[in-house]
Wavefront OBJ file of the C-alpha trace (Angstrom):
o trace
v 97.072 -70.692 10.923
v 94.675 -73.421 12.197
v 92.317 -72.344 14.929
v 88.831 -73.323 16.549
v 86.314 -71.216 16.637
v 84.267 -72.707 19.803
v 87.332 -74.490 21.410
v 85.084 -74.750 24.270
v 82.920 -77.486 22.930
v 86.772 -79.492 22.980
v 85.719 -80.062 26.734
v 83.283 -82.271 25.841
v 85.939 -84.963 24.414
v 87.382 -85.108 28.135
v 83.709 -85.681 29.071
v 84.024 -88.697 26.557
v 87.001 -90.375 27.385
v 85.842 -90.057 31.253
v 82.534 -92.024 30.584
v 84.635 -94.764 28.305
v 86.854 -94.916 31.513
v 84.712 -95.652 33.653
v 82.694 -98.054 31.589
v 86.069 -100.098 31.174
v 86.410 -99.935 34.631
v 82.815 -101.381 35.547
v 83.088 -104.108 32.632
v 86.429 -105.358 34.597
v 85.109 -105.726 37.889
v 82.228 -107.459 36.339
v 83.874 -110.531 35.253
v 84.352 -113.948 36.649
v 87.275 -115.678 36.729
v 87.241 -118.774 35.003
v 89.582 -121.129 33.845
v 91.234 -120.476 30.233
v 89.699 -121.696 27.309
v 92.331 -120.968 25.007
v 93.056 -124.377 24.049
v 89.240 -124.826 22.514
v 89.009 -121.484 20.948
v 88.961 -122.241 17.151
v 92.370 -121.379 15.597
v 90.795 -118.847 13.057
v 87.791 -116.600 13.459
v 85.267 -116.060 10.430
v 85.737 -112.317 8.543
v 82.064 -111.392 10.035
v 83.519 -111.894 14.100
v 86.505 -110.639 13.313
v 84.316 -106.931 11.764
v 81.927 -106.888 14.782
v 84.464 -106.054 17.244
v 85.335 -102.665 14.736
v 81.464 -101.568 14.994
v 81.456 -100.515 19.089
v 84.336 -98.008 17.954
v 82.289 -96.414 14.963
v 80.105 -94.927 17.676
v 83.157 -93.245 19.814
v 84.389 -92.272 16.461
v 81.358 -90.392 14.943
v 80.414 -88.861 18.260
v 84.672 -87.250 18.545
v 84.303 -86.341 15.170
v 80.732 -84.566 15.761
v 82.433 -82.450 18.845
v 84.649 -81.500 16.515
v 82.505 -80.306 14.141
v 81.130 -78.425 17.058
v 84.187 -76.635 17.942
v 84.729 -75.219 13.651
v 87.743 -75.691 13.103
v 89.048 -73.003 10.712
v 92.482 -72.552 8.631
v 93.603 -68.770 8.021
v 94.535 -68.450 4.681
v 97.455 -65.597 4.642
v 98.881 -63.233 7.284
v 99.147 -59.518 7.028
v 99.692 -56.768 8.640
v 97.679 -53.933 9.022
v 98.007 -50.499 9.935
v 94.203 -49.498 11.157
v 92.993 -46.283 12.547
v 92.079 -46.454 16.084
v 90.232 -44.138 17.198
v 86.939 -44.052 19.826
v 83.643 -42.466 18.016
v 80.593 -41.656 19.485
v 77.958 -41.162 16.719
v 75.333 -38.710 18.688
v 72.508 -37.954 16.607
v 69.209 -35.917 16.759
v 66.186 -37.911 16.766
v 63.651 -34.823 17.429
v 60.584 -33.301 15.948
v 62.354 -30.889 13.964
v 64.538 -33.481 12.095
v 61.251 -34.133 10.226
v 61.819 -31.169 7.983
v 62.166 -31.541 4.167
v 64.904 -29.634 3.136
v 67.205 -32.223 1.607
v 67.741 -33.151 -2.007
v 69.001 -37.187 -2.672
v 70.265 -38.051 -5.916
v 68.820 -41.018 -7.143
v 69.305 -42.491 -10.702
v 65.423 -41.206 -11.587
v 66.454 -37.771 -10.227
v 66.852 -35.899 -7.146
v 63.732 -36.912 -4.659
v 63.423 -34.308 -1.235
v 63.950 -36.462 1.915
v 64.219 -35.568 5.718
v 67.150 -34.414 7.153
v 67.163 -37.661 9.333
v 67.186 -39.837 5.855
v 70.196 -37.646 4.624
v 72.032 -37.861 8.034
v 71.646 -41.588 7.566
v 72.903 -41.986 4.005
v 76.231 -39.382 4.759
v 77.043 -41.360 8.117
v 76.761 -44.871 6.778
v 79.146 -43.513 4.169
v 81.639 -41.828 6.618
v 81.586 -45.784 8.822
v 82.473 -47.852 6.011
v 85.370 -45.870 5.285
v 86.746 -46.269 8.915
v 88.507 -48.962 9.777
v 89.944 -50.465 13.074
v 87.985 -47.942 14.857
v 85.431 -48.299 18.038
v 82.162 -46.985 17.036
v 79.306 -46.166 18.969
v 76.006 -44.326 18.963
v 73.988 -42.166 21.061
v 70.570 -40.918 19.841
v 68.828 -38.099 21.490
v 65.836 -35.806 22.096
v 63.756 -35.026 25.048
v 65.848 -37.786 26.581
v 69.260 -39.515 25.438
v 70.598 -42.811 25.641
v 72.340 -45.318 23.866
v 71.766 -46.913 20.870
v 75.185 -49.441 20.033
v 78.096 -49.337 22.501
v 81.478 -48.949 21.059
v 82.104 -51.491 18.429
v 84.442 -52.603 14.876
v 81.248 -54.462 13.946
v 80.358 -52.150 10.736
v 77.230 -53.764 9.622
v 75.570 -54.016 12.694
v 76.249 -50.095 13.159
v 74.987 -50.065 9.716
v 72.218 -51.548 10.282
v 71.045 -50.134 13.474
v 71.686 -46.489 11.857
v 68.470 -47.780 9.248
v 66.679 -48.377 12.245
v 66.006 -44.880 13.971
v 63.108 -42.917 13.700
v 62.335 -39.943 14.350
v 60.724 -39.190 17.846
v 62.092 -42.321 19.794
v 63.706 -40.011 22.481
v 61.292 -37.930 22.314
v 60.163 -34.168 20.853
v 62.938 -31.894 22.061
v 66.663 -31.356 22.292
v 68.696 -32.712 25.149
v 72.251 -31.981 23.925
v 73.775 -31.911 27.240
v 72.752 -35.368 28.254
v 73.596 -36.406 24.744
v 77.296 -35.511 25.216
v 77.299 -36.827 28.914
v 75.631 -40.149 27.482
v 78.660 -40.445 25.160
v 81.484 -39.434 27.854
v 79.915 -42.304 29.222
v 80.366 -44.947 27.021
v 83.963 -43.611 25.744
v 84.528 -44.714 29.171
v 83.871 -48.294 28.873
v 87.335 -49.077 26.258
v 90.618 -46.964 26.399
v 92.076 -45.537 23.692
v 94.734 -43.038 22.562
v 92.289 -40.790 20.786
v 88.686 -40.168 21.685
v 85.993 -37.940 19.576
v 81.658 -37.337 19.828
v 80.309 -36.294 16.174
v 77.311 -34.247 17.402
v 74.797 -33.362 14.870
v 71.711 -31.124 15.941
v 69.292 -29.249 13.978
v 68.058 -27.271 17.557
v 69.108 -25.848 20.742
v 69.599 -27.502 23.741
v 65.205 -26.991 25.692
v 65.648 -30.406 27.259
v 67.602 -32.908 30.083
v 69.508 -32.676 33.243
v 73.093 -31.587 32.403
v 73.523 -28.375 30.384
v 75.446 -28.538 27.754
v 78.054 -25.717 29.121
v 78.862 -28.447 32.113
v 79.010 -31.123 29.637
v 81.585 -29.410 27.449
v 83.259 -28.785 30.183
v 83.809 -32.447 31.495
v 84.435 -33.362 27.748
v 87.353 -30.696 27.498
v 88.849 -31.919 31.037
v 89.013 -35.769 29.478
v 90.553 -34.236 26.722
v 87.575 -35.460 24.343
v 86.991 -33.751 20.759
v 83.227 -33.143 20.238
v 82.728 -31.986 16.856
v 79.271 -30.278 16.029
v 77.516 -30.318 13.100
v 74.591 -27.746 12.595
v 72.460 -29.187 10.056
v 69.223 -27.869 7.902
v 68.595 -24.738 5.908
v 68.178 -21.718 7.648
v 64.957 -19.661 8.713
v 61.553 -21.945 7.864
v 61.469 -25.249 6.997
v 58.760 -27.751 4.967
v 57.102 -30.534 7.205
v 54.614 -33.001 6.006
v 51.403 -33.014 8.179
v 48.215 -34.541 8.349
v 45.496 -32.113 7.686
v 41.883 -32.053 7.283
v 41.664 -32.615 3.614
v 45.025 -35.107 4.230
v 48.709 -34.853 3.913
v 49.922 -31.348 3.390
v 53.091 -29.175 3.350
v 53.336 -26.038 6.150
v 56.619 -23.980 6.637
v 57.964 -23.620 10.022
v 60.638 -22.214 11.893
v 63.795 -24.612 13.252
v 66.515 -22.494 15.150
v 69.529 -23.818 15.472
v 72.019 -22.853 18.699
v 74.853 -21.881 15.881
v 76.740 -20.434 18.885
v 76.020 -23.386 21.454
v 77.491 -25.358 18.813
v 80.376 -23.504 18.243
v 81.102 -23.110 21.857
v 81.627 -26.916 22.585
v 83.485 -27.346 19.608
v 86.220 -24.816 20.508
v 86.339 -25.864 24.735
v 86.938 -29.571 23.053
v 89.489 -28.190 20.461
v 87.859 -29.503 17.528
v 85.753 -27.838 14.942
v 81.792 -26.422 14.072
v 80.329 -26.969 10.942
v 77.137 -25.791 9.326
v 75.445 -27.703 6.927
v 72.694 -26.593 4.606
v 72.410 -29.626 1.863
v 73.567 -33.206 1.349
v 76.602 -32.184 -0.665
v 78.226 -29.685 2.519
v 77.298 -32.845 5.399
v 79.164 -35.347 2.549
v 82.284 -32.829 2.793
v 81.400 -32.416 6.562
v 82.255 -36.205 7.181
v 85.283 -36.498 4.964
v 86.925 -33.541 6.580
v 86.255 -35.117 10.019
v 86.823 -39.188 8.517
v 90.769 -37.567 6.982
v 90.775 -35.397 10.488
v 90.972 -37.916 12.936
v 93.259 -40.604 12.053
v 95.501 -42.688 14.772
v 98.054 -45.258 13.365
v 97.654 -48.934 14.644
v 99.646 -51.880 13.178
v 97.778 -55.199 13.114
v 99.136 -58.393 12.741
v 95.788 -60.798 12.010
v 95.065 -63.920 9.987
v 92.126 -62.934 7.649
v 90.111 -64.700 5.270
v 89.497 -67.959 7.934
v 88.210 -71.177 5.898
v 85.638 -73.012 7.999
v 86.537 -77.060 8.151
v 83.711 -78.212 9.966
v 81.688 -79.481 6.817
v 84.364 -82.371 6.840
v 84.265 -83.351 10.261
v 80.401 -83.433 10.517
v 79.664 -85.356 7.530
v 82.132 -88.096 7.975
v 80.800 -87.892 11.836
v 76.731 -88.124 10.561
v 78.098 -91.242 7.792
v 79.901 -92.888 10.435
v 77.394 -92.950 12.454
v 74.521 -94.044 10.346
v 76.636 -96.847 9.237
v 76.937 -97.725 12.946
v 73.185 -97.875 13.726
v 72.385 -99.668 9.864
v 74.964 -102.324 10.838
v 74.033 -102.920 14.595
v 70.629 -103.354 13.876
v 71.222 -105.602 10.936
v 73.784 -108.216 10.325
v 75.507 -107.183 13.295
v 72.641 -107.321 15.454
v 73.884 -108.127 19.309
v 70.943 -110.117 21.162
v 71.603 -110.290 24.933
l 1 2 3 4 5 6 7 8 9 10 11 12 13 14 15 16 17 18 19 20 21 22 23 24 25 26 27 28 29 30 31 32 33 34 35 36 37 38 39 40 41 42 43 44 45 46 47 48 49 50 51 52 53 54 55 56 57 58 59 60 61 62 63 64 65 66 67 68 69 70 71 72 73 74 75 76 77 78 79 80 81 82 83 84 85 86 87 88 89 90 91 92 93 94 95 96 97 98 99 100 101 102 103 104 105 106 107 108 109 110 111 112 113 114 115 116 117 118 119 120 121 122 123 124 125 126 127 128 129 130 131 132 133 134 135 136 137 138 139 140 141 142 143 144 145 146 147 148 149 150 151 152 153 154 155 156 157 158 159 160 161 162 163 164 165 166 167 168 169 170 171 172 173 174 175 176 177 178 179 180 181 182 183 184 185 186 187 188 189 190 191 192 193 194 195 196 197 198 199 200 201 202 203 204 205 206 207 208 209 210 211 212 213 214 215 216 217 218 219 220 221 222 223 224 225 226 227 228 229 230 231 232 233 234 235 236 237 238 239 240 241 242 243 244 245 246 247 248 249 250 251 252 253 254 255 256 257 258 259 260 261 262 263 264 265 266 267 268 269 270 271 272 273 274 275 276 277 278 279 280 281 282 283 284 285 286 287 288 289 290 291 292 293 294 295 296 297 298 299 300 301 302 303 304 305 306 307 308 309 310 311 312 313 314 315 316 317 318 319 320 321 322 323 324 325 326 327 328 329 330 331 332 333 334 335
């Protein structure tokens, strides 16, 4: 399948032929008529008159080819089709205080090393989005305040690499889970689609925002929208990392997590609550929700698109170097 990439920069050869038209047009009107001189005109014409009327065209001819180049042309290499999952999936994650806490183990090849429960969130969700595929998926990051991060989206690695991106704090010290789920009602809004679900993960209860999160549950469960909550962290006191006098030092404190808020919205939205205490339960968390939540889509798509424009653009550049050499050279026009 041939396509262009940027057919609109194909406008620009109508812009061409315009200017050439009208050019014609002026160089006609400007002549005099004179009587014919065809019976002094020499019967042949030497090889280097005969080759300067081809070097006007080179110009025209490098400049098409260059618009072309500008347009990328592209040739798909095979045709499939593909049965995708689309589903809508609103990512809404906890960015407060409390997410700070150092309960987490990550395996690493030198051992296991203790990260925050926002660095094991991160490495279990970019996981659970690479599996997905032909879904929308967007994110909404909360704390004192919420808003959103990415709008719904099939563009992996950007999701992926906005999900690297979030720090703790950035909405701010509490827990607005309310506005967090009426945030992503929001943008589930903005595309249709047969099936639509919020992934809410918390490690606190709702202290913050303007919509509680009974009201929001209940709009969610009216548009027929699945919020599945995660609880995550160990329970009773945590270890944070603080500054101190003598510097950086470990205190215990308590995180409290609204276990029954939590379950609440998950059974008004008719989906499910989970609890999760380590990086091995939030992996299984994810796969039970990623082989959950499946809607059958078949695709038909050209994939694996071979860019042309290399060929286009260099013959265009040659062409028209060899157009400037020989017009300022041995085909040098002197008015």
């Amino acid at each position: 399948m041939f396509r262009f990439a940027s057919p609109l920069f194909l406008l620009l050869l109508f812009a061409v032929a315009l200017i050439l038209f009208l050019k014609s047009r002026k160089k006609n009107s400007s002549h005099i008529k004179v009587s014919s001189l065809k019976d002094v005109e020499p019967d042949s014409l030497s090889l280097m008159v005969t080759l300067s009327k081809f070097i006007p065209p080179l110009k025209i001819i490098s400049l098409v080819l260059l618009i072309l180049a500008l347009a990328r042309p592209q040739w798909g290499d095979r045709k499939i089709n593909v049965t995708t999952e689309g589903v809508n999936i609103i990512l809404a994650l906890d960015l407060s205080e409390s997410m700070r806490a150092l309960d987490f183990n990550l395996d690493l090849k030198g051992g296991k090393k203790i990260v925050t429960r926002l660095d094991a969130v991160k490495t279990v969700v970019r996981k659970f989005i690479m599996k997905r595929e032909g879904d929308r998926i967007g994110m909404v990051v909360f704390g004192s305040n919420a808003f959103t991060q990415l709008p719904l989206t099939r563009d992996y690695n950007t999701i992926s690499f906005i999900l690297d991106k979030l720090k703790i704090g950035a909405a701010g010290p509490r827990t607005a889970i309310g506005d967090a789920i009426g945030i992503s009602l929001k943008r589930l809004e903005d595309i249709e689609s047969k099936s639509n679900i919020i992934i809410l993960l918390t490690d606190g209860k709702s202290n913050s925002g303007d919509l509680s999160w009974q009201d929001a549950a209940k709009i969610a469960a009216q548009r027929k929208v699945k919020i599945y909550t995660i609880g995550v962290g160990t329970k009773g006191e945590a270890p944070f990392l603080v500054d101190g006098l003598f510097g950086k030092r470990y205190v215990y404190q308590k995180v409290d997590v609204d276990l029954t808020a939590l379950k609440t919205i998950a059974k008004e939205t008719n989906a499910e609550f989970f609890e999760a205490g380590d990086l091995k339960s939030l992996e299984q968390i994810y796969e039970m929700i990623n082989n959950l939540e499946k809607t059958k889509v078949d695709v038909e798509k050209w994939v694996e698109y071979k860019e042309l424009y290399p060929g286009p653009l260099i013959a265009g550049l040659l062409i028209f170097l060899l157009y400037t050499i020989l017009s300022n050279t041995r085909f040098l026009r002197i008015p």
